[in-house]
N, C-alpha and C positions, 0 to 999 in steps of 0.2 A: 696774216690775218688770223684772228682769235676762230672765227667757224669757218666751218667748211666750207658753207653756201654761202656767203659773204666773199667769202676769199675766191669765189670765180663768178661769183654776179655783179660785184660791187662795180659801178658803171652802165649796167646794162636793164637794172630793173627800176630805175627811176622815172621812167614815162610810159602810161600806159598804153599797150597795143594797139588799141580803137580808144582813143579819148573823147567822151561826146562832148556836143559843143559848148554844152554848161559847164565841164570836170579845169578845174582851177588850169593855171595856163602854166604853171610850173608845179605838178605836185608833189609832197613829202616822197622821199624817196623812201624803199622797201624798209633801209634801215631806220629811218627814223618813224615805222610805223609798227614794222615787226620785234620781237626780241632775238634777232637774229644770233646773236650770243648763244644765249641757251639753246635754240631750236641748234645751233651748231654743233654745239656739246652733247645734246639729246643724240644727235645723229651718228657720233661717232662711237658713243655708248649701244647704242645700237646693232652697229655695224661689226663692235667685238663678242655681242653677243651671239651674231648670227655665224659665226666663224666654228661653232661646234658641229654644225648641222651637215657642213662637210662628209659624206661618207666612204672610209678605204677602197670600199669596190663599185661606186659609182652614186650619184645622185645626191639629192639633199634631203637630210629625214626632217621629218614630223619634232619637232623640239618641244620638251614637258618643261614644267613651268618653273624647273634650275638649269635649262638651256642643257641639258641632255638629252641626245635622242630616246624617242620615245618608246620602250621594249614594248615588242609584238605588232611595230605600227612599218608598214611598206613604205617605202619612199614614194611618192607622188610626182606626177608629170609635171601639175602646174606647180606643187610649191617647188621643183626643179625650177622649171621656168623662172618661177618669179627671185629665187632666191641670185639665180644667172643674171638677170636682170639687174638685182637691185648692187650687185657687188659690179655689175659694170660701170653704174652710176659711180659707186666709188671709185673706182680705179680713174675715171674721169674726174674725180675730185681729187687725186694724186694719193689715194687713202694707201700706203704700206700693205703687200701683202693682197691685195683685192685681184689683181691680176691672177694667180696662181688659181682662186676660187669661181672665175669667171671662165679660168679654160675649163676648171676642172664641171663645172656647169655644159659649158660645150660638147666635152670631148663629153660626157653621159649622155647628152640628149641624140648622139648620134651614133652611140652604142648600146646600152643600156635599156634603153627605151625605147629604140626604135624596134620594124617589125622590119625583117627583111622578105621576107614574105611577102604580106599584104601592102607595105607601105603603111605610112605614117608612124603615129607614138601609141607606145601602150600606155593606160591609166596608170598603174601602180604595179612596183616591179619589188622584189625581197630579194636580197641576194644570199646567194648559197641554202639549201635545205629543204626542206617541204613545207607547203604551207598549208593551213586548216583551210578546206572547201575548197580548197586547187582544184582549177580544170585544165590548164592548159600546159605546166610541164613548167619546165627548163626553157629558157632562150638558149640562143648561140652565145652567150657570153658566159652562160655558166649561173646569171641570175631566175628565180620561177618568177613567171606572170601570173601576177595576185590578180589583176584585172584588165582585160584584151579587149574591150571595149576600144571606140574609137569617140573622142567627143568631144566637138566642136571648142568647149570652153578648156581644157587643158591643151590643143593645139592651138589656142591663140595665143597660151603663153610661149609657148613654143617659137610662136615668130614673135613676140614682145624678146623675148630672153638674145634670140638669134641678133634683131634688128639692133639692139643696144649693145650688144660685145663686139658687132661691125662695125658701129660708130666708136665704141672703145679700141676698135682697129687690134683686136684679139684674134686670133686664128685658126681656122674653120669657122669662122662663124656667116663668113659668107655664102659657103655653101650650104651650112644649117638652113641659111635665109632660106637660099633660091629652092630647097626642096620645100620646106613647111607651108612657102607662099606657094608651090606648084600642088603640094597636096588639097590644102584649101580652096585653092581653083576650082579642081579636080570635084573634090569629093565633098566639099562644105557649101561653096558659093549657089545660092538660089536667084540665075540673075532674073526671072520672073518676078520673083518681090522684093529683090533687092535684100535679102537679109542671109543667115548662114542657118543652116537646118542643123539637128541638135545632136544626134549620137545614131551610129552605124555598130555593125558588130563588128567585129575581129577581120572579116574579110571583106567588107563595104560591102555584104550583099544584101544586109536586113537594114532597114533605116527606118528610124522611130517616126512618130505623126506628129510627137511632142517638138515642138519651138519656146524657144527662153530666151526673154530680154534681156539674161545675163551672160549666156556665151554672146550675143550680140554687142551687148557692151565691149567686154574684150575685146571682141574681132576688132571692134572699132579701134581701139586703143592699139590695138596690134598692127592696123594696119595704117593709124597714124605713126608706129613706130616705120614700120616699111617704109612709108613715102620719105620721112626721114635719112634714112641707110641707104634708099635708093635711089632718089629722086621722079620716080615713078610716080607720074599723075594720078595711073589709077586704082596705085591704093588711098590716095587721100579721096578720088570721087567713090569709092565703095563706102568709104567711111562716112561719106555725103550721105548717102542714099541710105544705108543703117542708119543714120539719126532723123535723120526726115521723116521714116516711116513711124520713128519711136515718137516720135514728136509729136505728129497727129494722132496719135493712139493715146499721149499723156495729155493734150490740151481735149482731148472727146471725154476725159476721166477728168477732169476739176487737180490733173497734173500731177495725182497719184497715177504712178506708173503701172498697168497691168504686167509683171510676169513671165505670165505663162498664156501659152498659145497653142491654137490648134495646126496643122500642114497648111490653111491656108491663109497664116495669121492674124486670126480672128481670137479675142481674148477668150480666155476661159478663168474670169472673175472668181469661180469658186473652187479651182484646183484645189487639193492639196488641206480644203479646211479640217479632214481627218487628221493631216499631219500637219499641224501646226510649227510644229521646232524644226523641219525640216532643215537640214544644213545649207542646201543649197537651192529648195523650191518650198520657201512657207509661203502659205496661204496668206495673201492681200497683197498690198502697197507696202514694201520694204523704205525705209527714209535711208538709208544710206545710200540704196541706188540714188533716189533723186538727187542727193548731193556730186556722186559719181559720174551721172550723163549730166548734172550743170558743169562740171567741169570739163568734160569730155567735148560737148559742144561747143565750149570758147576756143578748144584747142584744134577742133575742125575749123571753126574760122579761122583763126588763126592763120591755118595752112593756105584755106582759100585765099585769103586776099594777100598773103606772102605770094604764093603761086600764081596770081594774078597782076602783082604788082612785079611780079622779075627776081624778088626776094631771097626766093629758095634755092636759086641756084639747079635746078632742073634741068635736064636735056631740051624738054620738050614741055613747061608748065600748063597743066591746062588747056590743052591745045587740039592735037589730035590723036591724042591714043582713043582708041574705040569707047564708047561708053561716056566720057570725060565732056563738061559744058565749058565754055568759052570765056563766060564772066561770072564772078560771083555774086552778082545783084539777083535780083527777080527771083530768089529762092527763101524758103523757110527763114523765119529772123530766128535764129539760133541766139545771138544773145537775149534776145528779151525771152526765148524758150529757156536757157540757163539761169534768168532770173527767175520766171515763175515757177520751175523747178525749185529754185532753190530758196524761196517763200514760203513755197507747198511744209516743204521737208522740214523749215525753219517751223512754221505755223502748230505740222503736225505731232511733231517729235521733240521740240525741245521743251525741258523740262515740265510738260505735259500733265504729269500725274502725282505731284507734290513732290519730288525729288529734283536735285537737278538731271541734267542727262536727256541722249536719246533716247528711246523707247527704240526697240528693233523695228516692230509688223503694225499696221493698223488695217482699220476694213475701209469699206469704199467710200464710209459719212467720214474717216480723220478720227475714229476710238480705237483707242491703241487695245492691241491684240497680245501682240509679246511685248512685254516691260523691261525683259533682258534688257543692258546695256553692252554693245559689241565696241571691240577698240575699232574694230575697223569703220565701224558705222562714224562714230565722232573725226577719225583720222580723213575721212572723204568729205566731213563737213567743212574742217579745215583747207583740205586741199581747193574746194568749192569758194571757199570765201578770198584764198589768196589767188584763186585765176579770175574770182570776179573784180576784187577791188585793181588789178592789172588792166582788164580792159575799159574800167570805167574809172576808174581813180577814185570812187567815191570812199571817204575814208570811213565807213558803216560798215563796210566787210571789211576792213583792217580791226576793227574795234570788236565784229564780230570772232576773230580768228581769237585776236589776244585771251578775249573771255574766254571761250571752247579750251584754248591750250594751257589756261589757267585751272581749270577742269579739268583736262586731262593730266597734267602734270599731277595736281595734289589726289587724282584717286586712280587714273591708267597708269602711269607710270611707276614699275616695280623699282625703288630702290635697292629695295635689299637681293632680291632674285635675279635682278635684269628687266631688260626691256619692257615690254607694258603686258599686264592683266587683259586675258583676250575678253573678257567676258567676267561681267558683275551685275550683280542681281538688282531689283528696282530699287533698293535705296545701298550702294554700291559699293557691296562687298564684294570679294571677289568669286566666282562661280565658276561652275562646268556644264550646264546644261544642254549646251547646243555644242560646243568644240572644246576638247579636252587641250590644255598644255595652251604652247604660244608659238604653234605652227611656225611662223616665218613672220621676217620683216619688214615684207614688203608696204603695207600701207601705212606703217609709222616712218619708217626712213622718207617715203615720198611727201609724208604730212609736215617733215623738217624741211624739205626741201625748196617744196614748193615760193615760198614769199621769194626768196634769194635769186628765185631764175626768170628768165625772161619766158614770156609766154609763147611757147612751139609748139607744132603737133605731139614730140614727145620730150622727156626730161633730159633723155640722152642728147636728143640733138638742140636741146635749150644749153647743155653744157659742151657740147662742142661749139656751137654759135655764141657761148658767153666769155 
């Protein structure tokens, strides 16, 4: 087969998951909706760019915009995670060479990074030397901890990264799993509201009052990866119960998502308006998330009514691990939540301000705030339009995908540098305001990937099951 995602969907992406009663009785299969070609091609170009980020003494760096690590910048836990992640995918795509970078992914996150000490991952780890405003020293590997924090959203990638090199059937990675899912148990899981509280110190003895719908996200995504690797009901009902709550929280907001939250998840709509550019907490309604949890909630059904229907292949689906409901009915309509999601985010953000493109931030009326345009914001819109036109068939998100990637090819996509422009200004040139360089690959390799797979809880187990 000419692409990748082609060459291990082809058969299995041609009838949508949930087809409703109106969606045509045989519909256009992926390929003759997507341009699976090039999104194939994209992805392996991709894939050799993220191949430098590798680093000698452990982890994956920070990559500048000629796919060089980036001097003076610490390796990061999540783009560890995610970069683990994304070369499992390959290697599950038979990509040359992916294996070596998914152990080498592994065997860091359960050295390098971890604390032996306290348990769990440290934030951001330098290897060999001193670092500017160090406080904590040397690990036992011989690398300094730039940042000892513990925080909910880079320990989800932790089990994303773990759960996909176990379905890549890589090694250690199972026991990666069973620790990252027994830490987040432990020290993350809030089963009172059902969501994951947001960063502890060094020793889990101080813990923030701050909540964010973005390590919740992940969790989500991380613990659709688990049930995947595991077959374990109840990470797919945790993942229930995170969107349920987000959900009522985006349809009481007109389905811009609030953020940022107080200890007893209650919004705090005007967090963060001092910092606007925030990297990872700007003030208002972010459109890429809504694009992100539209897609995220197809792929929680998904799991439900696999799990419910015998599908998954489970020990025990749905059944009676503690916490876990019996049927998938009588709960939140998650698809029609991923549609108006994904209307909201369409309505708010595209081409909005006489340019094409998303806009990043808007406030609570839909007036955009940040005009930045992020790759990753359009790459989730993407990912959003090819799990909706999956479970509904209707070919409006195929035709929406095609434009988007039409757009992102002629102004995200770097020919001459690599991979894509993380970030361009309102009428879109390319910029650095909010994140320097082109961190990792994770949301453009999953933006190729997506049309080619069948829709699962996660990508890994869409390509073991394709």
């Amino acid at each position: 087969m000419s692409t990748i995602a082609h060459s291990h969907a082809h058969g299995h992406a041609h009838a949508p998951a949930h087809a409703p009663a109106h969606a045509h009785a045989e519909p256009p299969g992926a390929e003759d909706l997507f341009p699976l070609d090039d999104l194939g091609h994209e992805a392996r170009r991709l894939l050799a760019f993220g191949r430098a980020a590798a680093l000698p003494g452990g982890g994956f760096a920070w990559l500048d915009v000629t796919g060089a690590p980036t001097p003076g910048m610490p390796a990061y836990l999540y783009v560890t995670g995610r970069m683990t992640h994304t070369y499992a995918l390959a290697h599950l795509l038979g990509v040359p060479g992916a294996a070596e970078l998914v152990d080498h992914g592994v065997n860091s996150l359960r050295t390098v990074f971890h604390d032996d000490a306290h348990g769990g991952w440290f934030t951001a780890v330098e290897a060999g030397g001193a670092a500017d405003g160090l406080d904590g020293g040397a690990d036992s590997t011989g690398h300094v901890v730039v940042d000892d924090r513990k925080w909910s959203y880079p320990h989800a990638f932790v089990i994303l990264a773990a759960a996909s090199a176990h379905l890549a059937g890589r090694p250690g990675a199972a026991e990666l799993l069973d620790e990252a899912l027994a830490v987040v148990e432990e020290r993350f899981w809030d089963e009172g509201l059902g969501v994951v509280v947001e960063e502890w110190d060094a020793s889990f003895t101080r813990l923030s009052d701050y909540r964010g719908a973005n390590a919740n996200m992940h969790t989500v995504e991380a613990f659709l990866a688990a049930f995947d690797a595991t077959g374990r009901a109840v990470w797919l009902d945790r993942a229930r119960q995170i969107s349920e709550r987000v959900v009522g929280v985006a349809e009481a907001h007109q389905w811009r998502l609030p953020e940022h939250y107080d200890a007893g998840f209650h919004p705090l709509l005007e967090h963060n308006r001092e910092h606007l550019t925030d990297p990872f907490k700007p003030y208002g309604a972010t459109v890429g998330h809504g694009f992100e949890w539209s897609r995220l909630l197809l792929q929680v059904d998904a799991g439900l009514h696999a799990a419910w229907d015998g599908d998954h292949g489970a020990a025990d689906p749905m059944g009676s691990e503690p916490g876990t409901a019996s049927t998938p009915s009588g709960r939140v309509d998650l698809v029609g939540a991923a549609r108006a999601l994904f209307d909201r985010a369409v309505a708010d953000g595209w081409s909005v301000d006489g340019a094409p493109g998303f806009v990043y931030t808007t406030d609570w009326s839909g007036t955009p705030v940040i005009r930045q345009r992020l790759h990753w914001v359009v790459c989730e819109a993407l990912g959003a339009a090819a799990a909706l036109w999956h479970v509904t068939g209707e070919e409006a998100y195929a035709g929406h995908y095609r434009t988007w990637w039409e757009y992102a090819r002629t102004t995200f996509v770097d020919t001459l540098g690599g991979s894509w422009h993380h970030e361009l200004d309102p009428v879109n040139r390319p910029a650095a305001t909010i994140r320097p360089g082109k961190a990792d690959i994770y949301h453009a390799t999953q933006a190729m990937l997506l049309p080619g797979l069948p829709l699962r809880p996660s990508m890994a187990g869409a390509l073991v099951a394709g």
